[in-house]
N, C-alpha and C positions, 0 to 999 in steps of 0.2 A: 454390475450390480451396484457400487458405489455411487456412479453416477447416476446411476437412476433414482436412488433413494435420494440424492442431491436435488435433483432436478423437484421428483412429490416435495421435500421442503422446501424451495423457490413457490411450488405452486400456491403451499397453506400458507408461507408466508404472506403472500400476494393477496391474501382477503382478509387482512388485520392490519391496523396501525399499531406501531409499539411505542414504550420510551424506552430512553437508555438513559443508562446513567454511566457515562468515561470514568474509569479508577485512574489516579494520577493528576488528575485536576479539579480536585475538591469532591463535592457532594451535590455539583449542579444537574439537575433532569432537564436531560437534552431530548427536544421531541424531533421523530422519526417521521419519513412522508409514509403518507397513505395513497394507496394507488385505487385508481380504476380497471387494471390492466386484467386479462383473462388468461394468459399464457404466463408458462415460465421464463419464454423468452421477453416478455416484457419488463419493463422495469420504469415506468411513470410514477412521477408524484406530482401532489398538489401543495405546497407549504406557503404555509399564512407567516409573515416577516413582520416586524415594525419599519414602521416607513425609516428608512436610511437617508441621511445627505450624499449628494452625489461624491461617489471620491474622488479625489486628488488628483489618483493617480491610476491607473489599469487594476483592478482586484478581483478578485473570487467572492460572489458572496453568496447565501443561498439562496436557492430560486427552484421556481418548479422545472421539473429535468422530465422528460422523456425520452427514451433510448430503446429500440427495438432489436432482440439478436435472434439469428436462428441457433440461439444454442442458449447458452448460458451469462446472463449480464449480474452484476451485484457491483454498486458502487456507495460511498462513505462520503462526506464531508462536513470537516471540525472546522469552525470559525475559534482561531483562539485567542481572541480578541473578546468573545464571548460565550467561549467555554460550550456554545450548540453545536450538534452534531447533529444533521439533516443524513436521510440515509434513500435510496430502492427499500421495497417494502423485504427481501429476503434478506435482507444484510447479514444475519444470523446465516445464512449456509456457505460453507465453505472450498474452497476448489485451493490444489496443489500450489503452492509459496512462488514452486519456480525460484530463479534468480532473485528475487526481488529478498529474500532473507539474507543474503548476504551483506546487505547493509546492516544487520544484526552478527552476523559470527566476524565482521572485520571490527564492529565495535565491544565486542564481548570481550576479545582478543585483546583490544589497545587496553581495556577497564583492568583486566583482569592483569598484566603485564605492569602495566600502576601500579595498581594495588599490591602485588609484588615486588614492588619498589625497583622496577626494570624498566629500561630502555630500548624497545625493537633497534636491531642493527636496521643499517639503511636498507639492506638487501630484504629483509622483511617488509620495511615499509612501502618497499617498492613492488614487493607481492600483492599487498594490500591494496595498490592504486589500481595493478592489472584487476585486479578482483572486481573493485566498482568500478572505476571507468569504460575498462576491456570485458567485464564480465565472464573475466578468467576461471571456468570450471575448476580448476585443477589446482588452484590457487585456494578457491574455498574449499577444497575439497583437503588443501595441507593443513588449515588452520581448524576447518570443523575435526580433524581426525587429533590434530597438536589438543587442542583445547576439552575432549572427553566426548566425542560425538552425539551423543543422542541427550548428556548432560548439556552440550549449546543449547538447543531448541529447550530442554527445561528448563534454565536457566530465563531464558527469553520469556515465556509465558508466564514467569515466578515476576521478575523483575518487569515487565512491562505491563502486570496482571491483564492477560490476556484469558480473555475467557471461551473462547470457543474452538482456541487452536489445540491441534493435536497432531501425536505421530503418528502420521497413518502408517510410515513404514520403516523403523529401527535402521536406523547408519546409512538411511539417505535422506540429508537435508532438503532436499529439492521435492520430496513429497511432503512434508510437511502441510497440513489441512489448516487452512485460515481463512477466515471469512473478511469481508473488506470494514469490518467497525474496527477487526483488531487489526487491518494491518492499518487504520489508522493508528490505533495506537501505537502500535508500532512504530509508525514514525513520529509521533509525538513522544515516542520513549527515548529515538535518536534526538530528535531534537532540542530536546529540555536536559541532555545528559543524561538521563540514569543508565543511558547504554554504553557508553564511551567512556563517562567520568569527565571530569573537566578539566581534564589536560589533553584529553582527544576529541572532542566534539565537535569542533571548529573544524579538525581536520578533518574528520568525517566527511560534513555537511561542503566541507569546499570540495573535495573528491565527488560527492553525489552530483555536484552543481557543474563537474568537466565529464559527466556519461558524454561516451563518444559511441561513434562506429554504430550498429546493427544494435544498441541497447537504449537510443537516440530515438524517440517514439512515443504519439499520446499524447501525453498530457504537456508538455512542457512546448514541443513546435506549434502548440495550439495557441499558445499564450501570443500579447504581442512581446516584441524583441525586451525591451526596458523590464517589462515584469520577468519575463522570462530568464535573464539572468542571474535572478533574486533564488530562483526556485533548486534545489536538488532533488533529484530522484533515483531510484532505482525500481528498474522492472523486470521481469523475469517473461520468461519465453520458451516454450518448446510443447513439439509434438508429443500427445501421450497415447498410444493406442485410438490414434486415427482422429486424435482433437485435437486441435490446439490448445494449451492450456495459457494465458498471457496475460501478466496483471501490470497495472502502475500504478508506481506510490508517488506521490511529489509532496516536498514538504518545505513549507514559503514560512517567514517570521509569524506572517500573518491567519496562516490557514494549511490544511493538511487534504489531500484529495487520494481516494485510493479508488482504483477498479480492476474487476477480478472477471474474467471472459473464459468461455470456452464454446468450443463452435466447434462444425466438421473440417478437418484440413484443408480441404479441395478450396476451401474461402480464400486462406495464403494469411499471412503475418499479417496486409496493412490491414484487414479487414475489422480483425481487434484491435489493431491501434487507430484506429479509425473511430469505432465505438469509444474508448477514451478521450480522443478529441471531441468527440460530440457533448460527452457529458461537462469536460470542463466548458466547450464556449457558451453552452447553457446557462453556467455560472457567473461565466466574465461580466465584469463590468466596465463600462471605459465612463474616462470622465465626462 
């Protein structure tokens, strides 16, 4: 039933252009693409840019994106550089967090340990690294539990003013409902500090930037090599009741890219991380 009412608002969204306006970096109206597309598994835009100079060097910047899924596609991108946010026309619906919040309950963790005037022993901080780089279940699962469980996730959507996320389901972080505008924010909330504080955010952002193993996917192998080292991410991943659910966040000095997937299993992992790729090399730019 959830998904399906997800899917009806993919579809209304799909016959509207919106604005948005990002909380956390002023009062600029960032405009939204507008699509052609007829399904919900589509997710097309058209977006009118001012002419740019070629850049420098390899970058993200908006452009019009076409992506086709047999299930569920929603993708975000913040230029902050210019404060716009280009989006899929459903970016408002949202599909389970997955791992990708964990780059939230490891910086809630360091903020709030600060702010306590504490120091993690090393052996925590070495939880923390399995957490984001290894995407250690069990690791977020001692921190969301140390830190007031279902108070992380409100804390998250207080301090990052997220607006469309919610607990779908009490004392499990990994269903958490978000849509991909907020998990942009969300990673413009790691990245500027208000999640970490500014004696962890660096270390965050270097940890998101060594994902390894099986959480290695998307958006970041799409890039070339040179940009791509610049970039952190976290992404989350697992079956839920015969779908995939697999999102990716990547978040560069320059730009923030999230996409949120859900499809029938029998597809397999690379199939959404495939879709990922697709939307970032739409954006790339080379010199």
């Amino acid at each position: 039933m959830r998904r399906a009412r997800l899917l009806i608002v993919a579809v209304l969204a799909a016959a509207v252009g919106v604005t948005l306006a990002v909380p956390g970096i002023g009062d600029r109206i960032l405009h939204a693409s507008k699509s052609a597309a007829g399904t919900a598994g589509a997710a097309s835009s058209t977006i009118k840019t001012a002419e740019q100079p070629a850049p420098k060097q390899p970058t993200l910047l908006a452009a019009p994106v076409k992506v086709t899924s047999q299930g569920f596609v929603s993708w975000a991108f913040l230029d902050r550089r210019t404060g716009e946010m280009v989006t899929s026309p459903n970016v408002t619906a949202t599909s389970s967090t997955e791992s990708m919040i964990k780059a939230w309950i490891s910086s809630d963790y360091l903020r709030r340990q600060d702010e306590a005037g504490k120091t993690p022993p090393q052996s925590r901080l070495d939880e923390l690294t399995r957490m984001i780089r290894d995407s250690d279940d069990q690791a977020a699962e001692d921190i969301y539990r140390l830190d007031g469980t279902n108070a992380v996730v409100r804390r998250m959507i207080d301090i990052c003013q997220l607006t469309d996320t919610v607990i779908a389901r009490p004392y499990w972080w990994s269903y958490t409902e978000i849509s991909a505008r907020d998990a942009v924010r969300l990673g413009l909330c790691v990245a500027d500090g208000r999640a970490a504080g500014p004696k962890w955010t660096a270390w965050v952002i270097n940890e998101m930037r060594h994902v390894r193993g099986d959480g290695l996917f998307g958006i970041k192998p799409a890039l070339p090599d040179d940009l791509a080292g610049e970039v952190a991410i976290k992404n989350g991943w697992t079956i839920v009741g015969g779908d995939w659910h697999l999102n990716c966040l990547a978040v560069h000095d320059d730009w923030i890219l999230a996409v949120l997937n859900r499809y029938p299993s029998r597809l397999g992992k690379q199939y959404g991380a495939d879709l990922c790729a697709s939307v970032t090399k739409q954006l790339l730019v080379l010199p």
